[in-house]
Residue, then its C-alpha position, 0 to 999 in steps of 0.5 A: x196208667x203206670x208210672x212207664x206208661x205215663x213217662x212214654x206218653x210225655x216223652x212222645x209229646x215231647x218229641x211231637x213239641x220238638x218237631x213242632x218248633x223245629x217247624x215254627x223256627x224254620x217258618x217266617x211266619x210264625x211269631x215269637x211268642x208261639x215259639x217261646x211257648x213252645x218252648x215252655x211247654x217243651x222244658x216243662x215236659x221235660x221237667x216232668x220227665x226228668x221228675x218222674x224218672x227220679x222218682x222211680x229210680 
C-alpha cells in the first residue's frame, strides 16, 4: 500500500470516528468511557496522519 493510499484509508477512519462520537455524544445511553475512547482513538489517527503527512512533505 503507498504512503497516499495509507493516508486516505486513515483519513476515512477518521471521519467514520468522527460520526460515531458525533452519535455516542447525542445518544444518552452510551457511557463515558465509550466516548473517551472514542476519542483516543480518533486523536490517535490523527496523529498518524499528521506524522505520515510530515514525512512525506
Amino acid at each position: 500500500m503507498s504512503v497516499q493510499a495509507h493516508l486516505e484509508s486513515l483519513e476515512k477512519k477518521h471521519v467514520a470516528l468522527e460520526e460515531e462520537l458525533h452519535s455516542a455524544l447525542t445518544s444518552p445511553s452510551i457511557n463515558d468511557t465509550h466516548i473517551a475512547d472514542l476519542k483516543r482513538r480518533k486523536l490517535r489517527l490523527k496523529d498518524e496522519i499528521h506524522r505520515l503527512k510530515t514525512s512525506v512533505h
